[in-house]
MARDRENLUM-621091 format. One record per residue (C-alpha): chain; x, y, z; residue number from 1. Coordinates in nm, 3 decimals. Example, Ala and Ser with C-alpha at 12.3 -4.5 7.8 and 13.67 -1.06 7.14 Angstrom:
2
A, 1.230, -0.450, 0.780, 1
A, 1.367, -0.106, 0.714, 2
//
This chain:
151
A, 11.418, 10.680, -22.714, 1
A, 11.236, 10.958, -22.933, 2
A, 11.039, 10.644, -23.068, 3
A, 10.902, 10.560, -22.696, 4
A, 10.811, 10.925, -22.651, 5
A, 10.633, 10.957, -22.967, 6
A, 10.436, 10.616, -22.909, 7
A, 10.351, 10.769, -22.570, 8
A, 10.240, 11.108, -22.692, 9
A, 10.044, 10.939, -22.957, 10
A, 9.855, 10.708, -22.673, 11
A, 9.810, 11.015, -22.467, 12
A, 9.654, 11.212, -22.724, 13
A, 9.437, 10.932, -22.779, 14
A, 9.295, 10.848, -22.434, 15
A, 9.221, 11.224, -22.388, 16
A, 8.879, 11.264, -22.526, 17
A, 8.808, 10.938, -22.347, 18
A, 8.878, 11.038, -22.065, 19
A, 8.722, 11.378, -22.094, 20
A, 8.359, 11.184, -22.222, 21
A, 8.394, 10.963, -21.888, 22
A, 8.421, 11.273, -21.679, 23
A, 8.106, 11.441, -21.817, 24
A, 7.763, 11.405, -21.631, 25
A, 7.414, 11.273, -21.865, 26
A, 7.229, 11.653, -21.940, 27
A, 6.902, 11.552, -21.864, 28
A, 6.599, 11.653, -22.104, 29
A, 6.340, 11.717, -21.870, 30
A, 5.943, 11.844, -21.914, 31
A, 5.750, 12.043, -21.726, 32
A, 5.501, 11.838, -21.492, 33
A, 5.177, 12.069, -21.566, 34
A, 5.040, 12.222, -21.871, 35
A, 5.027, 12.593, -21.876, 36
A, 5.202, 12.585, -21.525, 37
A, 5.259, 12.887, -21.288, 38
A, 5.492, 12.934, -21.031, 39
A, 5.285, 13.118, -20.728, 40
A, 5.409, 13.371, -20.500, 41
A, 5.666, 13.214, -20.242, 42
A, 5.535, 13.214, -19.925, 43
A, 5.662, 13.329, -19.610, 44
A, 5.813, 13.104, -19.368, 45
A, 5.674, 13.150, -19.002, 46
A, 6.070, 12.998, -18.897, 47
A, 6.345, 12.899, -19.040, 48
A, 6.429, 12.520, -18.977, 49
A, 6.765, 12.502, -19.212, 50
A, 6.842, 12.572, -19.560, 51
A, 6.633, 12.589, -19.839, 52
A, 6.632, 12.331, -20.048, 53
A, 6.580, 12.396, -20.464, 54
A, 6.266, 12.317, -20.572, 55
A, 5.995, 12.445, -20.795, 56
A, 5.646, 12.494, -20.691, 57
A, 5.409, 12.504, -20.969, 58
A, 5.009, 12.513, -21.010, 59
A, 4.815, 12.573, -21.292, 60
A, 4.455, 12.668, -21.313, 61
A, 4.375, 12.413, -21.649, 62
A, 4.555, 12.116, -21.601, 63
A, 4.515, 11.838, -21.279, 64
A, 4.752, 11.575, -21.412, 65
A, 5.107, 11.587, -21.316, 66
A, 5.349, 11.452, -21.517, 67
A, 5.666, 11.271, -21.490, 68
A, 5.945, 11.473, -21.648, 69
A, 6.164, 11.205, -21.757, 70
A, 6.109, 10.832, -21.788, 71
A, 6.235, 10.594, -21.475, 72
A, 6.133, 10.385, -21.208, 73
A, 5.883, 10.441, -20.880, 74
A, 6.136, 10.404, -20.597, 75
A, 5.847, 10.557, -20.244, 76
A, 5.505, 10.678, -20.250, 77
A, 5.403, 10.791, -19.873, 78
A, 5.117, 11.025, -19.750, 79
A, 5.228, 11.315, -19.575, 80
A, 5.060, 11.481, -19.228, 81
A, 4.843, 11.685, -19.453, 82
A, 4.651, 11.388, -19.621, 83
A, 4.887, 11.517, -19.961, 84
A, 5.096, 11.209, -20.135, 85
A, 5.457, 11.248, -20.189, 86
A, 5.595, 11.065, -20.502, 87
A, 5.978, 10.995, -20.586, 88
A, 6.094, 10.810, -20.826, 89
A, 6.483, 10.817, -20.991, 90
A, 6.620, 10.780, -21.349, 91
A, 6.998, 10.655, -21.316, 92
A, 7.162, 10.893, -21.002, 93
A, 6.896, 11.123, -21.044, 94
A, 6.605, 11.145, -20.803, 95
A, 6.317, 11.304, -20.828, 96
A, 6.064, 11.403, -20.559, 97
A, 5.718, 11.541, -20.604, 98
A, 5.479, 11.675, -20.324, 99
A, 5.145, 11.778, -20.290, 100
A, 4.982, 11.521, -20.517, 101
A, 4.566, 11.497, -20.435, 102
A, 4.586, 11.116, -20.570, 103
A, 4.880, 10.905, -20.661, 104
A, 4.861, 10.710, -21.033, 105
A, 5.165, 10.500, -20.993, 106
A, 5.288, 10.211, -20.781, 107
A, 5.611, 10.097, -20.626, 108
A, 5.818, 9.945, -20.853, 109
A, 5.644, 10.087, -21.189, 110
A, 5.843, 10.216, -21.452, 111
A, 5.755, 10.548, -21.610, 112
A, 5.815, 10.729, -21.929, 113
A, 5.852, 11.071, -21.974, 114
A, 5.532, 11.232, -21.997, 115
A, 5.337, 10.945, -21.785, 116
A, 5.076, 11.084, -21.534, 117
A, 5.222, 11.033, -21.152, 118
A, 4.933, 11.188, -20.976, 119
A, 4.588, 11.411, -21.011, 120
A, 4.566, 11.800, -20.809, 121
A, 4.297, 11.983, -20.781, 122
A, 4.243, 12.292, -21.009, 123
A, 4.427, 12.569, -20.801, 124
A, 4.681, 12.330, -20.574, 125
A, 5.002, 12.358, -20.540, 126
A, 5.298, 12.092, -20.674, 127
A, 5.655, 12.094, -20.538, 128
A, 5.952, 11.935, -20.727, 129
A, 6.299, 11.869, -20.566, 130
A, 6.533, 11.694, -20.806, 131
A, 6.875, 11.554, -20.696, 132
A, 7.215, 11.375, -20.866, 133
A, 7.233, 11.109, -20.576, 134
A, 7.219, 11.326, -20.296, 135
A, 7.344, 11.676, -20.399, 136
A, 7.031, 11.917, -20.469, 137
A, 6.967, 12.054, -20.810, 138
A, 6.737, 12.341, -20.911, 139
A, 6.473, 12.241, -21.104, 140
A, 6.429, 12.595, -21.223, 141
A, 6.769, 12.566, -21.400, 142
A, 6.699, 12.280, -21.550, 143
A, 6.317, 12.260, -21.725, 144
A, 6.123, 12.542, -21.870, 145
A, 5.740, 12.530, -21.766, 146
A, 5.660, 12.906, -21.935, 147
A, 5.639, 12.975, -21.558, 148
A, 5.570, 13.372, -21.436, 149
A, 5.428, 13.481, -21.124, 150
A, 5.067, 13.512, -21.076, 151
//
């Protein structure tokens, strides 16, 4: 009997840590999508049509190439109302959704690596990113440093 216990303790004890590794989510090394970006000042809404998604809305004055933050594959690429193009693409469950872009540089179906251009702006406009695991938002803010500070 004490043998049986010990053999299961033992196996316990050993399928602990691998079963505490399968629980844990990939951390995600991400880069900012614009040299020397800034984050404007948020704008006011006119109405509120739900909650506020997490995002990060960044411009820079320098710098019209925007950037894929990690390396994956082009999943949509659609124009908006506003003549803008929208750009997701997703690396494993994470998706990642970029607005604004002037001109798109990528295709359906393309894989990117980290650091690959996605898009052009013009000096002085206005990116959003929204990044998600599957379908649960994430804050970008949390989760890259751009050097971001209010203009």
């Amino acid at each position: 009997m004490q043998k049986r216990l010990l053999i299961v303790l033992i196996a316990a004890i050993g399928f602990i840590p691998v079963s505490i590794l399968a629980q844990q989510k990939d951390s995600l090394k991400l880069i900012c999508p614009l040299n020397e970006a800034s984050e404007p000042p948020a704008e006011k809404q006119a109405y509120n049509i739900g909650a506020e998604q997490p995002k990060i809305v960044l411009m820079s004055a320098s710098d019209t190439t925007v950037k894929a933050c990690i390396s994956g594959t082009v999943t949509t690429i659609l124009k908006d109302d506003d003549g803008k193009w929208e750009v997701m693409f997703n690396n494993k469950d994470y998706y990642f959704y970029y607005s604004g872009l002037g001109k798109v540089k990528v295709s359906k179906g393309q894989k990117l690596q980290q650091g690959d251009a996605i898009g052009i702006i013009k000096r002085g406009d206005k990116i959003e990113l929204m990044i998600y695991d599957f379908e649960t938002p994430l804050d970008p803010k949390k989760m890259m440093n751009c050097g971001t500070k209010n203009q």
